[in-house]
N, C-alpha and C positions, 0 to 999 in steps of 0.2 A: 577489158582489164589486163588480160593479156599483153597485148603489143602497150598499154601505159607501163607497166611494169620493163619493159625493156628500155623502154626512154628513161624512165627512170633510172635505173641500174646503170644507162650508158650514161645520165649526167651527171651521177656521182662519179663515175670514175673519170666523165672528162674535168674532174674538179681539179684534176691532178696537171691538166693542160694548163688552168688557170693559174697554178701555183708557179706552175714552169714559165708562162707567160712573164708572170710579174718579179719573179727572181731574177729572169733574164735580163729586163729592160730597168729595173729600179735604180743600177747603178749608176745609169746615164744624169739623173739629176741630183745624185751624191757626189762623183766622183772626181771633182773641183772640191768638195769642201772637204771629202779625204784625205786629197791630196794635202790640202794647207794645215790639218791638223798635224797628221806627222811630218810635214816637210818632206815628203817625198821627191825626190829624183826623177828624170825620164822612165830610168829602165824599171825602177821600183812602181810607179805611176801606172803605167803598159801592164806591171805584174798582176798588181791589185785589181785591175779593170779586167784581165782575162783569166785569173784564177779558176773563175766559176766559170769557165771554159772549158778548163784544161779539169777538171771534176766532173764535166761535163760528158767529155772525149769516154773519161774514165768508165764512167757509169754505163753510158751506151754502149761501151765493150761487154762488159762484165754484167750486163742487165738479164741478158739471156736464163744467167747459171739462177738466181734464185724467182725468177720467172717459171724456170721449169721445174727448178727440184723446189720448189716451197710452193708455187702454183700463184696465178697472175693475183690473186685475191689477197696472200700475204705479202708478197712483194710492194704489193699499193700502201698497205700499213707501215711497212719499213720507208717507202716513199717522204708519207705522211709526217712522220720521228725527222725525218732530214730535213725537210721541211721547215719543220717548227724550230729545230735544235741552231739552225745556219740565221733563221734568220732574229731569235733573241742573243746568240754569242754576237753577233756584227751589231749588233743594238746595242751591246754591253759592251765591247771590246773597247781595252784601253790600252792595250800591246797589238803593232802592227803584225807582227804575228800570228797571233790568235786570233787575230781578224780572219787575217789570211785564210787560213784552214777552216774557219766557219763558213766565209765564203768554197772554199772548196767542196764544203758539205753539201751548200748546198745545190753546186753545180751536180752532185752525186746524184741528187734525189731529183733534176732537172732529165739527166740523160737515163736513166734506170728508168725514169716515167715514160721517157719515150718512146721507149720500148716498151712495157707493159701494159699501159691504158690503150693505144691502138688495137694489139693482139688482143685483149679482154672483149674491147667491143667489137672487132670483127667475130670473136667466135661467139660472141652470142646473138649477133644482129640476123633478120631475115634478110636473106640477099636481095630480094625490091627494095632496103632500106637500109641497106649496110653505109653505103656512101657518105649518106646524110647523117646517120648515129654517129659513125669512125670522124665525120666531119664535125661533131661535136665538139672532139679534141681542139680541132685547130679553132673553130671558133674560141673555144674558151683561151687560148694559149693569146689569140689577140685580146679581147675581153682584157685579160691580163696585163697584153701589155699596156693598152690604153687604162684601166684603174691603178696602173703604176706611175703612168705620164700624169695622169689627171692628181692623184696622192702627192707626185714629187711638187706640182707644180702649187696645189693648196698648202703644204708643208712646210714646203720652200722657202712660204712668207716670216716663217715663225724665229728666224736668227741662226747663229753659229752651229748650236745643237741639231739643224732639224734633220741634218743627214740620219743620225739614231731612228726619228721618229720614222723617217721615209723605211727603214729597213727592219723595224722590228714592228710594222705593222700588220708585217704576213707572217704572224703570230698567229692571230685572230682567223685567217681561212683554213690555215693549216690545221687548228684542233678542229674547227668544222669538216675537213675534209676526213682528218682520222676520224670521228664518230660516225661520221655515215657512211664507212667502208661495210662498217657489219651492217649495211642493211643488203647489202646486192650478195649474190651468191658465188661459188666456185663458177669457173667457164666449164661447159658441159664437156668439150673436144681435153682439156687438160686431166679433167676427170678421167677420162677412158684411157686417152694414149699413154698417161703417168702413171696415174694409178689404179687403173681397171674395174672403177669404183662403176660399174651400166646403172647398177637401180639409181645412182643419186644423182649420174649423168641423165637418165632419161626422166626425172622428177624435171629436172631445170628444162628439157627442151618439151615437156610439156606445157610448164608454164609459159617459154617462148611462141609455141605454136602448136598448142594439142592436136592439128589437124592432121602434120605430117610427120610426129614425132619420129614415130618407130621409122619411118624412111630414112630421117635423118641422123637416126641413132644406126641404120644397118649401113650406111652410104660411109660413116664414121669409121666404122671398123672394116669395111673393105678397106680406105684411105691406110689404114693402119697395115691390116694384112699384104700391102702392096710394096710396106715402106718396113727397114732393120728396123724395131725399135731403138740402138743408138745410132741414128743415122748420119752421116757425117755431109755437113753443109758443102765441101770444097770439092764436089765427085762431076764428073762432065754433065751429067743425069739433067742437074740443077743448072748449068751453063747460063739458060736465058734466062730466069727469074733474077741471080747474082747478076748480072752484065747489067738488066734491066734496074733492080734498085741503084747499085753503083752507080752509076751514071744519073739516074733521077734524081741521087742526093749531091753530087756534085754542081747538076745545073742549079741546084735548087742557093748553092752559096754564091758561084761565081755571077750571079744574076745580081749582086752587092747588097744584099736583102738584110742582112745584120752589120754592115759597114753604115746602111743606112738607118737602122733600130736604133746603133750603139753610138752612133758619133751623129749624129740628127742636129742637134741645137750649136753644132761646130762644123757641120756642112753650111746652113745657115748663116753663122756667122761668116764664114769664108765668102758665101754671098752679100755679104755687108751689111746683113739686119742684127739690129742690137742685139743684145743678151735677153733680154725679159722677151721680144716677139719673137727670137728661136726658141725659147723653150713653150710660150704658146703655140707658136709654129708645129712644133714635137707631139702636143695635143690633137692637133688636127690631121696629122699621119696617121694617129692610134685610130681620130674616129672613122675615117675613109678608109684602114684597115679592118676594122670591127666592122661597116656595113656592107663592104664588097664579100667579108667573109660572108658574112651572113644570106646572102644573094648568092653564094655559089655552092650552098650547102641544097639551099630552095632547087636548084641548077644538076646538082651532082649526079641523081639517080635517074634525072632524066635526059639530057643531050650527052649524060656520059663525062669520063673523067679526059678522056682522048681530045674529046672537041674543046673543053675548058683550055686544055694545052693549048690546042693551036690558036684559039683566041688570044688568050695570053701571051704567050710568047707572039706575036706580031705587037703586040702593045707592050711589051717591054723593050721590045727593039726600038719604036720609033720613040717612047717616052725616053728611054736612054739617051738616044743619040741626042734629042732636045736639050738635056738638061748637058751632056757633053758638048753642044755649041755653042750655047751661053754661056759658059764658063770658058771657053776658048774668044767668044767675041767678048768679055769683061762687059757686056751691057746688061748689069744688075738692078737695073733704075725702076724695074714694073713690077719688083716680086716673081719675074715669071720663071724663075727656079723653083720656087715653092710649090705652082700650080703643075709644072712637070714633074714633079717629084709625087703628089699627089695622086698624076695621072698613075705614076709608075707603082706605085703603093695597091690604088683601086686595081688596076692587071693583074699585080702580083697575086695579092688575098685571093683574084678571082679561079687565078688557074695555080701556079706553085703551092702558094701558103695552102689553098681547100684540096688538094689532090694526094698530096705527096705524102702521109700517113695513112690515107686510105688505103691507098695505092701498093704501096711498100708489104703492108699488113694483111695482103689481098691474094699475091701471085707466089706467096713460099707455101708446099705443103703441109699439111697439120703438124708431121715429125718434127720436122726444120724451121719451124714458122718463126719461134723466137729467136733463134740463131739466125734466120734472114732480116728479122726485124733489126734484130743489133749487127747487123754486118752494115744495113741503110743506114741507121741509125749513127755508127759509128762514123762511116764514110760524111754524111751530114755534120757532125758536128767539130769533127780534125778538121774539113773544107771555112766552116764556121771561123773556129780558132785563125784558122791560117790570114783570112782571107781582114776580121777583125784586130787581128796582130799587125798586119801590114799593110793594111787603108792607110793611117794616119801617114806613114814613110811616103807612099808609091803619092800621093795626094799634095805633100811637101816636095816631093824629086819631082814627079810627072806632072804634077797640075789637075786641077780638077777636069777638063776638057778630056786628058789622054787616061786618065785613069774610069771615067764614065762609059768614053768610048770603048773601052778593055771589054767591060760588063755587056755595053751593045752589041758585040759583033760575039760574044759567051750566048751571048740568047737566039742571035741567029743560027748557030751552031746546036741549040736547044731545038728550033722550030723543027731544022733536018732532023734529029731525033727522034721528034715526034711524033713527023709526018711518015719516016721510016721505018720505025722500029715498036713502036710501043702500040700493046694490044689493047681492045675494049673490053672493061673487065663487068660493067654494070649488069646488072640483074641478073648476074650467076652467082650460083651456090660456090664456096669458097671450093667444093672437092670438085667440081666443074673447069674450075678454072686451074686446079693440079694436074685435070687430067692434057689441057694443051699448054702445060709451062712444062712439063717435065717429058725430057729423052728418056727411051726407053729401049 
């Protein structure tokens, strides 16, 4: 009953992954028929397509502050409201405006999640299965994307209107995902460190593990006594937990992972397949995204999140370079773009997409943990912006061949990384793994 109740709890809150999933990718099969409604311009066009970016960037800054002072349980509610509010104003919106800003809503409640549902279910996961629960997230975050490809592309069929339909359909998850925030509880670690509440923090790590409660409730507050209560993220102490996010969230863009999400059925076409088989096309990314995640979620607690990397990353180098030398020889005639881009997709989910929330959510101490969550977090989603802002330019100037290749030799640069620097964090308790992240 126990360890159900934690799966439980962890997949309502990776609801929030789903929701972020599908607000991300939705706009790809809107954002032609946007454009022709207002008659939008280039720079106007670019705006409206990365708004919920730049809401984005925002939120994963600013995720921390009511993460900590309201605690990861109300923050998910606020989540929730953004959610719901972004995506019926963009279903109703008849001023390009008010679009806007609803879409920025809900890039709000996209990056604010990203930072909170990670931290939720790493403090409440057992560390033999922290991987796989925290991996929930991203699973559901693809989940997402793909019943967004799959929505746009049944929607699609319906006429001029059906962009409304595609966008105000994640209505419908969003009240599902607020009603079932009250069934999970406060995280037990926020309990103590904020608000010093032991008896209702040790009720929760009962329910999680009545075997080692009181260890992990005394293991808690050493963690605490070791650390200022306002402890400040930026002090040398922390050096390698920060160096190590930072970096995991930049590889994790420059690898072209949302260049390829967001502009998919236009990569495609630039390969010469119609309109209607890139945007089937775009389907069959989500679902070879959805089953590689789900294979490395099975994967995570046990060869470890380190080895995913280095698998990964060599399969992103050579699917890279593939799809950058087919676009340099122009021999488009077999579809064999698609099938390398595929390859590059299955890699991806296997090691970046299923790692890199765990991972993040894993190596900051309990004090700092939301603040390193939204430092990854932020660094992830500015790299996102940047790298989605300026595909479409560097793909027109450089060519699809120099601009893929860019991304191949970013993942070589990743594999050093990983084979360097980045520690195994599996089957350790999160105060375990504070004790060799942090200088002392």
């Amino acid at each position: 009953m126990t360890k159900n109740s934690v799966i439980a709890w962890s997949l309502v809150v990776a609801m929030g992954g789903f929701l972020f999933g599908f607000d991300t990718a939705v706009i790809s099969g809107a954002e032609k028929s946007i454009q022709a409604y207002w008659n939008l311009n280039v720079f106007e066009h670019g705006l409206t397509v990365s708004i919920a970016l730049i809401g984005t960037v925002l939120g994963s800054l600013l995720g921390s502050i009511p993460s900590d002072k309201f605690g990861r349980k109300n923050t998910l509610f606020i989540v929730a409201i953004f959610y719901l509010v972004s995506s019926l104003g963009t279903a109703l919106a008849t001023d390009w405006t008010v679009f806007l800003i609803f879409r920025l809503i809900g890039g709000l409640g996209v990056g604010i999640s990203s930072v909170t549902a990670p931290i939720y279910i790493s403090e409440i996961s057992p560390a033999n299965s922290r991987g796989r629960l925290v991996g929930l997230f991203q699973f559901n975050v693809v989940l997402g994307i793909l019943i967004s490809y799959l929505s746009n592309y049944i929607i699609g069929q319906e006429g001029e209107s059906s962009w409304r339909w595609m966008l105000g359909i994640q209505a419908v998850p969003s009240v599902v995902f607020f009603a079932l925030i009250f069934m999970v509880p406060e995280s037990p670690r926020w309990l103590i460190l904020h608000k010093g509440k032991i008896q209702e923090a040790l009720a929760v790590l009962k329910k999680i593990n009545p075997l080692n409660c009181d260890e992990q409730l005394k293991a808690i507050q050493e963690s605490q006594q070791a650390h200022a209560s306002q402890e400040q993220l930026l002090s040398k102490k922390y050096k390698l937990p920060i160096t190590l996010a930072i970096l995991f969230a930049i590889f994790n863009q420059v690898s072209g992972i949302n260049a390829i999400i967001y502009y998919a059925p236009r990569i495609f076409e630039m390969a010469g397949l119609g309109a209607h088989i890139s945007l089937l096309s775009t389907v069959g990314i989500g679902m070879v995204n959805f089953t590689f995640t789900l294979i490395a979620i099975a994967f995570i607690d046990k060869i470890g999140r380190r080895t995913l990397m280095l698998i990964g990353s060599v399969g992103l180098i050579l699917s890279l370079a593939l799809v950058s030398s087919t676009f340099y020889s122009g021999n488009f005639s077999d579809s064999a773009i698609v099938v390398y881009l595929m390859f590059y997709i299955a890699f991806f989910a296997f090691s970046q997409g299923a790692v890199i929330w765990v991972f993040i959510s894993e190596i900051f101490p309990n004090e700092v943990r939301a603040k390193g969550q939204t430092l990854g977090s932020f660094t992830h989603w500015i790299m996102a912006a940047i790298v989605a802002f300026s595909f479409p330019y560097f793909a027109e100037k450089l060519g699809g061949g120099t601009t893929f290749m860019f991304f191949s030799v970013m993942m070589f640069l990743q594999l050093i990384f990983v084979w360097k620097m980045m520690p195994e964090t599996k089957g350790k308790s999160l105060e375990q793994i504070e004790t060799s992240m942090v200088m002392h």
